[in-house]
DRENSE-517164 format. One record per residue (C-alpha): x, y, z; residue in one letter. Coordinates in pm, whole numbers, padded with zeros to 5 digits, always signed. Each point is the difference from the previous one (the first is absolute). Example, Ala and Ser with C-alpha at 12.3 -4.5 7.8 and 13.67 -1.06 7.14 Angstrom:
2
+01230-00450+00780A
+00137+00344-00066S
***
This chain:
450
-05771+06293-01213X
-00119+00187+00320X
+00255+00323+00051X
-00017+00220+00315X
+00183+00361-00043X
+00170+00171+00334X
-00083+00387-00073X
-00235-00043-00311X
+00000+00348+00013X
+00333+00103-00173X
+00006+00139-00394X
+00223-00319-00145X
-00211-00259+00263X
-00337+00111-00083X
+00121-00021-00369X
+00124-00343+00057X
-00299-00096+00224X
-00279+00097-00308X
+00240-00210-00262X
-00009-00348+00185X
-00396+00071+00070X
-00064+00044-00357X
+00240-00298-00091X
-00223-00185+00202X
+00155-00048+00345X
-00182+00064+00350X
+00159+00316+00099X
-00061+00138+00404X
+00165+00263+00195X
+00083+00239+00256X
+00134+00356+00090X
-00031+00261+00242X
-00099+00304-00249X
-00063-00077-00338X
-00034+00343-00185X
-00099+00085-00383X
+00035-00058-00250X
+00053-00389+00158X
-00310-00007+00178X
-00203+00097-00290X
+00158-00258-00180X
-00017-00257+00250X
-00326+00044+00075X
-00124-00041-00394X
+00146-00330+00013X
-00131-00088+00283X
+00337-00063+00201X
-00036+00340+00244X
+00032-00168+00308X
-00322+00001+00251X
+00199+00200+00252X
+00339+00185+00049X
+00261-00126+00238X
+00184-00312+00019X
-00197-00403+00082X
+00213-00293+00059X
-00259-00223-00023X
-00042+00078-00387X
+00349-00207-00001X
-00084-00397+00017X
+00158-00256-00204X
-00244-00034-00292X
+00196+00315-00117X
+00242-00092-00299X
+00219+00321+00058X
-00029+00339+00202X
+00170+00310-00216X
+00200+00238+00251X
-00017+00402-00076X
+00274+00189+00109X
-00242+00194+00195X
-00023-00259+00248X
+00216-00042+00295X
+00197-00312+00102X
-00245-00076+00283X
-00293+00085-00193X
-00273-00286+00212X
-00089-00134-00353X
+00362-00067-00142X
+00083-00177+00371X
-00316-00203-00042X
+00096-00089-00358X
+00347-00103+00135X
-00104-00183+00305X
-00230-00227-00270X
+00302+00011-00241X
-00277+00076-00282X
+00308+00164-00302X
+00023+00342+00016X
+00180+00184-00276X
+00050+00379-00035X
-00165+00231-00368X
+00281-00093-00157X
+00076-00333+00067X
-00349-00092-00096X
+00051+00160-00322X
+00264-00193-00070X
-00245-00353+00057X
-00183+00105-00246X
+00245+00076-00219X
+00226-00254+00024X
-00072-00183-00325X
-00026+00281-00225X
+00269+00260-00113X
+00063+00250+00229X
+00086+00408-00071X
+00106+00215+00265X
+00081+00338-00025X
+00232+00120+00250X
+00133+00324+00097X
-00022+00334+00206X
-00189+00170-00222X
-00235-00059-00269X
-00102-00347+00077X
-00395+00080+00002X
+00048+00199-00306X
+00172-00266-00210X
-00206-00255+00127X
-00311+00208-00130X
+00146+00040-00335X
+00109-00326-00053X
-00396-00094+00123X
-00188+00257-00237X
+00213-00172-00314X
-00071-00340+00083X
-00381+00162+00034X
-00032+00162-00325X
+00110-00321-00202X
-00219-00209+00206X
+00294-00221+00165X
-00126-00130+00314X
+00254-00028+00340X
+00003-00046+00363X
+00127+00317+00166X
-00013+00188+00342X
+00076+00398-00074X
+00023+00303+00279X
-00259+00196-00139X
-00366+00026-00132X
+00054-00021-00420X
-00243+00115-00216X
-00219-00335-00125X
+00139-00220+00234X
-00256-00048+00293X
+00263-00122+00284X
+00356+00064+00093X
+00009-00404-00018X
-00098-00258-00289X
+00066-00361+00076X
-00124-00309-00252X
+00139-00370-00065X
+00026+00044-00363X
+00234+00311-00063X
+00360-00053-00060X
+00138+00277+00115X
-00058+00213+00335X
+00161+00364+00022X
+00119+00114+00343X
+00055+00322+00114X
+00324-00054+00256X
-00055+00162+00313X
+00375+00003+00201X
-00223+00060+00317X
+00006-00245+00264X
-00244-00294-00033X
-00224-00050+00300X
+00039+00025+00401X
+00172-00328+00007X
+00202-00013-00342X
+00242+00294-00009X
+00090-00074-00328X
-00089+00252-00307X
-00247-00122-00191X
+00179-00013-00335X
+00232-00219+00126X
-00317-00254+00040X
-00063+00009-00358X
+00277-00208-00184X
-00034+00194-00358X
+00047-00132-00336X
-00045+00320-00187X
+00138+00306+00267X
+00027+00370-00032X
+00190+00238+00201X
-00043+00411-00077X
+00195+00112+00279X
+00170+00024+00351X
-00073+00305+00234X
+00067-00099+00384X
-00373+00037+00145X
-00192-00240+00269X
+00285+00148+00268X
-00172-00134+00342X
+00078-00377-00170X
+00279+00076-00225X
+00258+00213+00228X
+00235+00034-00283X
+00054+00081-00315X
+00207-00331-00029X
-00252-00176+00186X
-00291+00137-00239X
+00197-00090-00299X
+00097-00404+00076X
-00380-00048-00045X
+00008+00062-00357X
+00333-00174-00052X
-00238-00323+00212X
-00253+00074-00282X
+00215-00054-00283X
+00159-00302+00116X
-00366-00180+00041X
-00092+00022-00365X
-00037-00330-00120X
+00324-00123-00132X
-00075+00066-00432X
-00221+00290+00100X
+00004+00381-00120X
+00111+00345+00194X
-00128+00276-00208X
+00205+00330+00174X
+00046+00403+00036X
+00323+00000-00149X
-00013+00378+00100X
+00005-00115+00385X
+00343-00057+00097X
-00093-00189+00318X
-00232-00231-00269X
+00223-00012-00234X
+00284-00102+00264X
-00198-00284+00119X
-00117-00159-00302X
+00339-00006-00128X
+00139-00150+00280X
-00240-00295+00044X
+00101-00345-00059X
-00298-00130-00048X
-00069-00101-00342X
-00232+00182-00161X
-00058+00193-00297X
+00022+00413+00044X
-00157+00249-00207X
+00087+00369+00090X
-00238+00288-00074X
+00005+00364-00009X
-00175+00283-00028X
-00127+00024-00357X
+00077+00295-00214X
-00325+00300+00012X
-00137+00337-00045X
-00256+00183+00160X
-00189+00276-00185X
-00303+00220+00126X
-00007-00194+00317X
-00059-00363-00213X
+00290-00217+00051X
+00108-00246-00344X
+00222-00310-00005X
+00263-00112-00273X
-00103-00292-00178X
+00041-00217-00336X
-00292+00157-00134X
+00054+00385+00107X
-00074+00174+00265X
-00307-00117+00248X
-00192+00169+00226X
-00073-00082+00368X
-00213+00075+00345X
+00257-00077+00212X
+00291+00260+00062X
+00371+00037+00136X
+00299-00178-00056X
-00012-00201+00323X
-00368-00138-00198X
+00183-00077-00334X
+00276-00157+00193X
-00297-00232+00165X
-00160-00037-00393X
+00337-00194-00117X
+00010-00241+00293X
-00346-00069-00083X
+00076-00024-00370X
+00239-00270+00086X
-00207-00182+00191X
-00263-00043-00223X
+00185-00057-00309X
+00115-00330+00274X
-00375-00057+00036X
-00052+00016-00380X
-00118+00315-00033X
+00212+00125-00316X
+00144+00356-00002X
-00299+00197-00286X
-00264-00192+00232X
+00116+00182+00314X
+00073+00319-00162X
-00372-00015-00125X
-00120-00086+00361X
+00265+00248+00203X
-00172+00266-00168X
-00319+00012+00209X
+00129-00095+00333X
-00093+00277+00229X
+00204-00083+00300X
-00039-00193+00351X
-00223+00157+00239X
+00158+00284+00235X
+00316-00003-00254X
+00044+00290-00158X
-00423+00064-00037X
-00169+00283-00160X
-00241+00149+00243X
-00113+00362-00154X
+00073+00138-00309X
-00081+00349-00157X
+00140+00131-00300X
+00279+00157+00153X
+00057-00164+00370X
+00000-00387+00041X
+00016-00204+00375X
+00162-00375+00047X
-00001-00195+00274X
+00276-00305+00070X
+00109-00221+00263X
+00371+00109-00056X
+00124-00010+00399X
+00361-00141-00059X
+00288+00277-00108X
+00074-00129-00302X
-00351-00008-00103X
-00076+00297+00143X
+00246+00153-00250X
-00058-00205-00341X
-00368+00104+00059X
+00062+00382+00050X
+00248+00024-00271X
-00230-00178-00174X
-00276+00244+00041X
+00231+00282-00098X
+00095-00147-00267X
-00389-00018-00161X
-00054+00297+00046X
+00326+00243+00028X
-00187+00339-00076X
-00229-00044+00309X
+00060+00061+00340X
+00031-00328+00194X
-00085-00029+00381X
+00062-00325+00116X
-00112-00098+00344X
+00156-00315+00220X
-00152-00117+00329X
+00238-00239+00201X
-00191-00264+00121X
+00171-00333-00028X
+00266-00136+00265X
+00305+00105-00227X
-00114+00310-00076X
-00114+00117+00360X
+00391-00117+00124X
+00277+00270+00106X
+00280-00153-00183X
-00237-00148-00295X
-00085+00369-00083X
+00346+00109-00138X
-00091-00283-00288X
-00239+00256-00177X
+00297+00277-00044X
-00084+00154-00306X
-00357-00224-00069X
-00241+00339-00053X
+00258+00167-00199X
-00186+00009-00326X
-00296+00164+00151X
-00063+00411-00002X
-00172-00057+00339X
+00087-00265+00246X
-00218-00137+00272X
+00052-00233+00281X
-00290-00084+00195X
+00032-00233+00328X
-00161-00094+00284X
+00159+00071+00368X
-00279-00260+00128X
+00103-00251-00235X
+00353+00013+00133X
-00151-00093+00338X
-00237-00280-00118X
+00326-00160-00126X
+00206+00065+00333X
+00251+00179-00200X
+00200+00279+00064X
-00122+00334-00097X
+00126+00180-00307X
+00017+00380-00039X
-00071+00241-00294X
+00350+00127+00003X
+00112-00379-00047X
-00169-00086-00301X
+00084+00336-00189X
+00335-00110+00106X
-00098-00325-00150X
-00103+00093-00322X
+00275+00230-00045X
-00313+00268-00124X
+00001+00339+00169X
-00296+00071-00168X
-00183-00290+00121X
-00329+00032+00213X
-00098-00233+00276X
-00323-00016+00138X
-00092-00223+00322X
-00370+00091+00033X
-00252-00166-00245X
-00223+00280+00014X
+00297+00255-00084X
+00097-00188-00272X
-00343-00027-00143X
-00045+00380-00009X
+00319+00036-00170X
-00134-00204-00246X
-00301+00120-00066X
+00135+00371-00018X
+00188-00085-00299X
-00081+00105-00325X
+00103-00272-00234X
-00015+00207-00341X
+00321-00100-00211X
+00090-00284+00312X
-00005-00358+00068X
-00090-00134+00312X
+00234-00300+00105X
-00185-00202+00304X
+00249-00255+00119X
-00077-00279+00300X
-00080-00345+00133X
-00267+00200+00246X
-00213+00280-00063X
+00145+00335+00183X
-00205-00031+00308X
-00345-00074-00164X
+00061+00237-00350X
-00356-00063-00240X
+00176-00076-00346X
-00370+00080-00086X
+00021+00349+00092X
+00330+00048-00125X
-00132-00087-00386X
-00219+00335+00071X
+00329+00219-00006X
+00042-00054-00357X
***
């Protein structure tokens, strides 16, 4: 099979690029910047391509399919070229689904938490040595790519992106998957500049549902009313499990879950985290995986990367960093936080940086996110704003926002830095949460402030 990728480049195309290579296809491609860690990896597999920029004669007829990223645009020369030739073009997630097609497929869909589950459910099937397809949003410890493709294994876990598909397919990808075995954790209106409503944002899911194969499984936050609305209300027919968040304690900053055998104790933290550990229990005790044998292999599972990650630690001051951009997140992960550690000062720190978050009427969504921290930060950048031709945003706005008088806002990377670094974090943790990295922040010199 000879496979040509449109913006090779991308963290899930890359991933997908390096998984039909070493499944033995002839893999090509093309971007316009390809930045690490992709060209690193690219480049070890020999698939970097010779030059940036975009070459429609790479696109001839001997090609079996061309991938499209969502990086391209519509009249990207390459994707014309492939049309013109009518050589099959499919978007990430429509080719996942090809190869996929004859095995069972899991999806886990939601807001929130997708990546996380996902991992778990990963590092069980791991530890007892239970071999799977999968494509997963992050790097996971002893698993060399975001994407594993083979002929042999009967099942392929899917991490459910409701983000639009490609250029030319403005469908979300999860709808592209047809599940057997589904998951949903939860519905928080996010994605706004596609999804201009709530109601909008929320018929996606109820598509989801409804394309489970008809005999299939939902596995659901009963805990979500929106979730638990929709999966009641289908008429599709499928089985339903609901989960919840499992009963816990937390002492001396270690956090222990309730089980058959007593109490056990875990890495991960928060109740938004145990919440994601029973949808995963459920969906491996689908995939065979009893409940003692995940309990055993729970216990080790450190976390996704840039979820909830311990950075620094000192014997009285520890620093996380996590992706948490979305309000609801935002909150589970600083309550979260709190919660580990309630003697300690916590000073949690947001920067806006996605669409949603940089929006005017978006902002009144986080009322109340940063409550649980001693010290709240919002970092954002003005320039950003303009980048995105959107309209600027004030201080005063987002304090309003947040409904936090005490709340800080800094614009100015540099500013914000100093703050930081004038901190003494004896008897505090240090909550770092974004999808960017404050204007160029070193998380390397930030482990040297504790």
């Amino acid at each position: 099979m000879r496979v040509h990728f449109i913006a090779i480049g991308g963290s899930a195309m890359h991933n997908l690029a390096i998984a039909l290579h070493q499944k033995g296809y002839q893999v090509t491609g093309s971007d316009d910047a390809i930045f690490e860690p992709s060209k690193s990896r690219l480049a070890k597999y020999g698939l970097l391509p010779s030059a940036t920029g975009w070459n429609a004669e790479k696109i001839t007829t001997a090609l079996d399919a061309v991938i499209l990223g969502m990086h391209a645009k519509a009249d990207n020369p390459e994707l014309l070229k492939a049309q013109e030739l009518g050589v099959e073009i499919y978007s990430y997630p429509e080719y996942l689904y090809e190869q996929s097609k004859l095995k069972s497929r899991v999806v886990i869909g939601g807001s929130h938490g997708k990546t996380t589950i996902t991992s778990m459910i990963l590092h069980v099937l791991h530890y007892h040595n239970k071999e799977v397809d999968y494509m997963v949003g992050a790097q996971l410890e002893g698993f060399e790519t975001m994407v594993h493709l083979t002929e042999q294994n009967d099942f392929m876990v899917l991490e459910g992106d409701e983000y639009l598909s490609s250029p030319i397919d403005l469908r979300p990808k999860f709808h592209l998957y047809k599940p057997n075995i589904a998951l949903l954790s939860g519905i928080a209106w996010d994605h706004i500049n596609v999804f201009k409503t709530l109601a909008d944002y929320e018929e996606q899911f109820k598509i989801f549902i409804d394309q489970i194969t008809p005999g299939g499984i939902l596995i659901y936050n009963e805990e979500d009313p929106t979730v638990k609305r929709l999966a009641e209300a289908t008429e599709n027919q499928i089985r339903k499990i609901p989960y919840k968040t499992p009963e816990y304690t937390v002492e001396n900053g270690e956090t222990f879950i309730e089980t058959n055998e007593g109490p056990l104790p875990l890495e991960i933290f928060g109740a938004h985290n145990l919440s994601n550990l029973a949808g995963a229990k459920w969906i491996c005790q689908n995939m065979a995986i009893d409940e003692d044998d995940f309990y055993e292999a729970i216990a080790s599972f450190k976390g996704a990367s840039k979820r909830l990650e311990k950075i620094a630690e000192a014997s009285n001051a520890i620093a996380y960093k996590d992706f948490a951009h979305s309000p609801s997140k935002v909150s589970a992960t600083t309550t979260a936080v709190k919660n580990q550690f309630p003697n300690r000062n916590l000073v949690a720190c947001l920067e806006l940086h996605t669409y949603s978050s940089l929006n005017a009427e978006f902002l009144k969504q986080y009322k109340g996110a940063l409550n649980a921290a001693d010290e709240a930060i919002v970092f954002y950048s003005p320039e950003a704003l303009a980048i995105k031709k959107m309209e600027p945003i004030s201080e005063q706005q987002i304090k309003e926002a947040f409904v936090n008088n005490n709340l800080q806002v800094f614009t100015d990377s540099k500013a914000f830095k100093d703050f930081l670094f004038a901190q003494n974090f004896n008897n505090k943790t240090l909550l770092l949460m974004s999808s960017g990295n404050y204007g160029g922040l070193d998380f390397d010199q930030v482990k040297q402030l504790f």
